[in-house]
C-alpha positions, 0 to 999 in steps of 0.5 A, a space after each residue: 500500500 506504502 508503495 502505490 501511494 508513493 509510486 502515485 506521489 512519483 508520477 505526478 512529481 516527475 511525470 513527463 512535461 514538454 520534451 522537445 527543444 531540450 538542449 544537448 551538451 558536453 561535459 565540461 571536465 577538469 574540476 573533478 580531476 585530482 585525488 588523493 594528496 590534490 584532495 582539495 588542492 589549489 584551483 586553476 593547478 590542480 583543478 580547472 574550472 571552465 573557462 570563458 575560451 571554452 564557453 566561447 567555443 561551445 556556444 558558437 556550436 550550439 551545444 548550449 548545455 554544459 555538465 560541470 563536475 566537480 568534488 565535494 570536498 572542495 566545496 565543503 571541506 569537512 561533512 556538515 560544515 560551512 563550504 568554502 567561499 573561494 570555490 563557490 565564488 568561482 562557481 559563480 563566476 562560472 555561471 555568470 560567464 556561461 549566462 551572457 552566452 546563453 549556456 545553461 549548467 548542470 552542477 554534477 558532483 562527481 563523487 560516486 556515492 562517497 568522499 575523503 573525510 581526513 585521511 580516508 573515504 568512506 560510503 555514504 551511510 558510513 558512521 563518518 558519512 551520515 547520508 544526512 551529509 550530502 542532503 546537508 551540501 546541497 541544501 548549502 549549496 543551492 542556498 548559495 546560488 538561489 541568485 543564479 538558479 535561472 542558467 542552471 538547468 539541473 542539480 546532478 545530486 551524484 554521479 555514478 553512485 555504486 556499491 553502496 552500503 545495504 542499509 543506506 540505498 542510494 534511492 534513500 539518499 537521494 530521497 533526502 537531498 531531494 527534500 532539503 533542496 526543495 526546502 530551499 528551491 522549487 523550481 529548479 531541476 534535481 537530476 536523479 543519477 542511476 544506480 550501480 554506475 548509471 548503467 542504461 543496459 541495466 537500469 531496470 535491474 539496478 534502478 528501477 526502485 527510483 520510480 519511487 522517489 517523490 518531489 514536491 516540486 515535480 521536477 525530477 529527472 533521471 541520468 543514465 549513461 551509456 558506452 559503447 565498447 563491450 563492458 560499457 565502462 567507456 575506457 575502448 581499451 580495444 579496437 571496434 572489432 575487438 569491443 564486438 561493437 556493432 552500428 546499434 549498440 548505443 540504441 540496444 544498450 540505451 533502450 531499457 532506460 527510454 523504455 523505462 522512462 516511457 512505461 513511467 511517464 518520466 523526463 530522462 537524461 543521458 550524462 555520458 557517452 563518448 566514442 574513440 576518434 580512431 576509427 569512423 564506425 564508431 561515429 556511427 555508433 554515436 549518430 544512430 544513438 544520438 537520433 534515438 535520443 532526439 526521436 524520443 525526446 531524451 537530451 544528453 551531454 557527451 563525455 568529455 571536453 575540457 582543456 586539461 585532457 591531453 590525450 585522453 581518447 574520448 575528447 572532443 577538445 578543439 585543437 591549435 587554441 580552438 580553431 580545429 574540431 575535433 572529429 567527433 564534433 561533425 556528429 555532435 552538431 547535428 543534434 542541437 536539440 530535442 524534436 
């Protein structure tokens, strides 16, 4: 009985609204990167926020909306304290800059379901990691940013959660940030990542139990990710015939979340994907999957840009101080919007 009641909560709270024009992005990358002794480290050496010569470039491609990660520890340096001043600060800036190029941000904290407290990490739901600590940062946070709210699509509660403890489920935690958010903000979109990695191939397996969350709002969306090489965990560390790709993978391993989103009523997100620029059938991977997205009203931000990647193979970075695409970048601009 407590199930259909809060399952009936759910669908009115996240059912679907309009789903065309909904923008498609990039993931930003650069201040989640560091860890261990650059936990927290020092903005703009060991972790870079993005700059305006990258919103520059994005905006003149169109791809208006940008996932920034970044960690909790650096914006909250300790569990239930004050967060930091000169990180939010920078935030702002961010916002502020993507705002006058008409980009919208999805603030994703990049921390899989757990953080550094001193020396060590810990699962939320650790005695040291109150799952009361991440509904805490948030409610912090969005107070924060109650000024900028208008650029930012979403809050991305937490990416890729995974392994959690038993008795501290992931649709437990994000049940609870869910109404501290919602005591400061009602109107914003919370993005509710998938459990287990996000796994879009396995959603109904490992996230199924999310249909059951319940916003007050009305404004939920739910984030699943999706790879196309043959553990789905977006490292290619082989060739396409080597991952056993084929033209639809991204389409099969993406269609248990549609289907889910549909059977449910519910508005969805693809947070990740990416492809090697190594070979050219992949790219017909990323465009068969990319016309699904759009044909059922899903929108995604692919992984990753950002200046700080060197040579990592699912950039999409422009080169020569961005005057030369990348190649993944004639797929990408073809899907600017949802129909």
């Amino acid at each position: 009985m407590k199930k259909a009641f809060l399952w009936g909560l759910c669908f009115i709270a996240s059912s679907l609204l309009a789903q065309s024009n909904l923008p498609f992005g990039v993931n930003l990358a650069g201040a989640e990167f560091g860890h261990g002794s650059k936990m927290p480290g020092e903005v703009n050496k060991d972790y870079f926020y993005p700059t305006t010569d990258d919103l520059d470039y994005w905006a003149t491609k169109q791809l208006r909306l940008l996932r920034v990660p970044f960690k909790w520890e650096r914006i909250q340096h300790d569990p239930f304290s004050s967060l930091t001043k000169e990180e939010v600060d920078v935030m702002k800036q961010m916002l502020q800059d993507a705002d006058k190029r008409g980009l919208k941000v999805i603030l994703d904290l990049h921390n899989y379901g757990r953080r550094r407290v001193g020396d060590s990490t810990y699962i939320l739901g650790a005695p040291e990691l109150p799952l009361e600590a991440l509904s805490d940062f948030w409610k912090r946070l969005v107070t924060e940013l109650q000024e900028y709210k208008h650029c930012i699509y979403g809050y991305g509660l937490m990416n890729e959660p995974h392994d959690m403890l038993e008795h501290t489920p992931w649709v437990k935690i994000a049940q609870a940030c869910i109404i501290e958010i919602r005591k400061v903000d009602m109107t914003t979109s919370i993005i509710v990542g998938g459990n287990h990695w996000s796994s879009a191939e396995r959603w109904l397996q490992v996230s199924d139990e999310l249909k059951y969350l319940y916003d007050p709002a009305g404004n939920l969306i739910f984030e699943a990710h999706c790879y196309f090489d043959n553990d789905a965990s977006g490292v290619y560390r082989g060739s396409y015939d080597e991952e056993k790709a084929h033209p639809y993978v991204g389409v099969e391993r993406l269609s248990p979340f549609i289907k889910w989103l549909k059977a449910n009523n519910f508005r969805g997100f693809v947070g990740e994907y990416g492809i090697p620029a190594t070979d050219e059938r992949w790219s017909v991977c990323l465009e068969n999957m990319l016309d699904y997205m759009q044909k059922n009203g899903v929108n995604g931000t692919y992984w990753a840009a950002g200046a700080r990647w060197n040579n990592y193979i699912l950039s999409t970075h422009p080169q020569n101080n961005y005057t030369v695409d990348m190649p993944q970048i004639s797929i990408l601009t073809k899907y600017l919007v949802t129909k």
